[in-house]
C-alpha positions in Angstrom: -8.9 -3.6 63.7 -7.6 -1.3 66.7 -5.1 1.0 65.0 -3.7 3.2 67.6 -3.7 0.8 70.4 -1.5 1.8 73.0 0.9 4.6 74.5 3.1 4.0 72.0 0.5 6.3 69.3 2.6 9.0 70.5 2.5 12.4 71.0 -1.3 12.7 70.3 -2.3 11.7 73.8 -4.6 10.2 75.9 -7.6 10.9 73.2 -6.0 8.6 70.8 -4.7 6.0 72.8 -6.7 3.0 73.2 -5.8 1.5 76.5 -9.2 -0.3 77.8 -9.4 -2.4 74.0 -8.1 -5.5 75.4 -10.5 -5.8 78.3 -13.6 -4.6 76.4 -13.3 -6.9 73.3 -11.9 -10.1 75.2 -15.0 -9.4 77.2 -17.3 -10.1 74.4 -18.8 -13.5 74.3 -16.8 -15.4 71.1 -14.7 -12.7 70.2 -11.1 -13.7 68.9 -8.2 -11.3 70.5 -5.3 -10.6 68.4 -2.0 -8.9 69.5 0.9 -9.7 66.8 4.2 -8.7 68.0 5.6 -7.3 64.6 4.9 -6.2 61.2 5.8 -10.2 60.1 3.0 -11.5 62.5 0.3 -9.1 61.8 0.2 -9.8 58.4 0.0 -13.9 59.1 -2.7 -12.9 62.1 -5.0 -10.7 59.5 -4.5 -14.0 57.2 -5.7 -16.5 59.5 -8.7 -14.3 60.7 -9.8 -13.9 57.5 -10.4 -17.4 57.6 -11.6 -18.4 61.1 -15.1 -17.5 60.8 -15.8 -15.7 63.9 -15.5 -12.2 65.2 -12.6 -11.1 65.9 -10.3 -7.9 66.9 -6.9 -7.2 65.7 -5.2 -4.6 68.3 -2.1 -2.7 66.3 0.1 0.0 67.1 0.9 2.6 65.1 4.0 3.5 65.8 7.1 1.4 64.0 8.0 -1.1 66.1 11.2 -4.2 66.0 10.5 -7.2 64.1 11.6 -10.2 66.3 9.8 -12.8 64.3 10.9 -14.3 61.2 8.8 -15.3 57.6 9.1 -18.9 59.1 8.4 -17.9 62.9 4.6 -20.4 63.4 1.5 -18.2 63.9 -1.8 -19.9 64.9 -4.6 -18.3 66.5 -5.0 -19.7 69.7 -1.3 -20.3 70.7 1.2 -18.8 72.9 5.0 -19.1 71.7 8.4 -20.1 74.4 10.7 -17.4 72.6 13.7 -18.1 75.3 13.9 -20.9 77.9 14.2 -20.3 81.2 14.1 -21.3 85.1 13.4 -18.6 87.8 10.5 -16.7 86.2 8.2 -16.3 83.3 8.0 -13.2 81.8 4.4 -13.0 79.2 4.1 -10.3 76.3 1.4 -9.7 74.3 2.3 -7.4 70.9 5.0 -5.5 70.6 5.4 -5.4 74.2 7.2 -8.8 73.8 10.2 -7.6 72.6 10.7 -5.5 75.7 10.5 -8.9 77.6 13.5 -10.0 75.5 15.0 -7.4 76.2 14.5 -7.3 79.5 15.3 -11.4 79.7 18.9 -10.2 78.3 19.4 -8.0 81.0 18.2 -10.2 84.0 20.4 -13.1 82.6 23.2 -10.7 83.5 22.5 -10.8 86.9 22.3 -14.6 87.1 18.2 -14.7 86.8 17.0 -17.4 84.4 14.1 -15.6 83.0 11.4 -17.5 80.3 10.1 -15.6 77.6 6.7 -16.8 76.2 5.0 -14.6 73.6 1.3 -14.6 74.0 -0.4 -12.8 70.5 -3.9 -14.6 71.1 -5.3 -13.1 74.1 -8.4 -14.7 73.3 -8.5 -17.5 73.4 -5.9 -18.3 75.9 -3.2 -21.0 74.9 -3.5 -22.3 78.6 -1.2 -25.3 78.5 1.8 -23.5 77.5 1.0 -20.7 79.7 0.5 -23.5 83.1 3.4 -25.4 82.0 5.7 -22.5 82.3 4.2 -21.7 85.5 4.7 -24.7 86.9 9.0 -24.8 86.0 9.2 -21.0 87.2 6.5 -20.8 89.9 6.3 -17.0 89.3 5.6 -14.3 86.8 5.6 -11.1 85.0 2.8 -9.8 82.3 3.7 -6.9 80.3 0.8 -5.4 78.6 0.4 -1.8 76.9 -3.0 -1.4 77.8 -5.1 -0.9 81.1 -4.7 -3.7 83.8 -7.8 -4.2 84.5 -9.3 -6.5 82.6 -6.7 -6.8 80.0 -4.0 -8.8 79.2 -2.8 -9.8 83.0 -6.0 -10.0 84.3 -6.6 -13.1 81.7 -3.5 -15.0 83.2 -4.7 -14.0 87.0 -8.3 -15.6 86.0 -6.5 -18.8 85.2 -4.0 -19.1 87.9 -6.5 -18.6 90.1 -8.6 -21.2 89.1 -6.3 -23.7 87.8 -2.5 -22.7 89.3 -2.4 -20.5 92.0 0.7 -18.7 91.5 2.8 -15.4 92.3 1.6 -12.8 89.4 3.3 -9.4 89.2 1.4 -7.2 86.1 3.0 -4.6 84.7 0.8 -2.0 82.6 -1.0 1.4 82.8 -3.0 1.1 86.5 -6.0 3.7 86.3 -5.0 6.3 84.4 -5.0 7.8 80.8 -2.2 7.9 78.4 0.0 10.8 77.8 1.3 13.0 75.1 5.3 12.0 74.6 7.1 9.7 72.0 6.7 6.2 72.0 9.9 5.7 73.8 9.3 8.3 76.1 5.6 7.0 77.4 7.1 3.5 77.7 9.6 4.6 79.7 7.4 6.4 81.6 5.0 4.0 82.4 7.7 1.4 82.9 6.5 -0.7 80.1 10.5 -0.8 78.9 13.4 -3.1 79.1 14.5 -1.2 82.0 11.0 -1.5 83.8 10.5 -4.9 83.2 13.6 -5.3 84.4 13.6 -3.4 87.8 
């Protein structure tokens, strides 16, 4: 279990923010990769991995984040979730980050773009039907991951796409570089992992 995955740790910096966990333990031959979105989800992932017989990782933030899923919201490892339809583009979250895609999907739909929000909290394996069959309605997308780039979260989408469904990819993360003291809004902010930078 990763416990201070992320920029959103906080104000103890770039020594205890885990950024390159994603792309290490997805790299890992078998290894299960686990990114709940809320409190409500990480207690049905720990369940299920308890039971799946394989090795896993569990990548958690510290910080308090929004709960967006409910007691009866599904949770199964290997699946990716369509949180809020859309037409024009896809917008992928892994952890808490998905919330900020909601978010973000509020604020598009303002300005008349049709934005699909698919939660993705098993990074390993890849629920790649659900991801391609977005694709293929939006023909573009967004990942939003708090960790590095390389490697990580996006890079599993790009490794798909380009085998399976070539198809415009935009990731939005921390590019080369190491966290930062600040509070969890703050760094997300400042790394445009936000509403607003999803968003813009």
């Amino acid at each position: 279990v990763g416990s201070h995955a992320g920029v959103s740790v906080g104000p103890d910096g770039a020594t205890h923010q885990a950024l390159e966990d994603i792309a290490l333990m997805r790299s890992l031959p078998n290894m299960v990769v686990v990114a709940p979105g809320d409190s409500l989800e990480a207690e049905k992932a720990t369940l299920a991995l308890a039971k799946n017989n394989q090795p896993s990782y569990l990548r958690l933030s510290r910080d308090a984040s929004p709960v967006f899923t409910t007691p009866l919201t599904p949770f199964e490892i290997g699946k990716a979730y369509v949180l809020r339809e859309g037409r024009d583009v896809t917008l992928f979250g892994t952890g808490t980050l998905t919330y900020q895609c909601l978010l973000a999907a509020e604020a598009l739909a303002r300005d008349g773009v049709s934005a699909e929000v698919i939660h993705v909290p098993t990074i390993k394996p890849l629920d790649s039907d659900t991801i391609l069959c977005s694709l293929r309605k939006t023909g573009c997308g967004v990942t939003v991951e708090e960790a590095q780039v390389a490697g990580g979260f996006g890079s599993t989408i790009a490794e798909l796409l380009s085998e399976q469904l070539p198809t415009p990819l935009k990731r939005i993360g921390i590019i080369d570089r190491f966290g930062e003291s600040g509070t969890a809004a703050e760094l997300l902010k400042h790394f445009g992992l936000d509403a607003a930078g999803i968003t813009n």
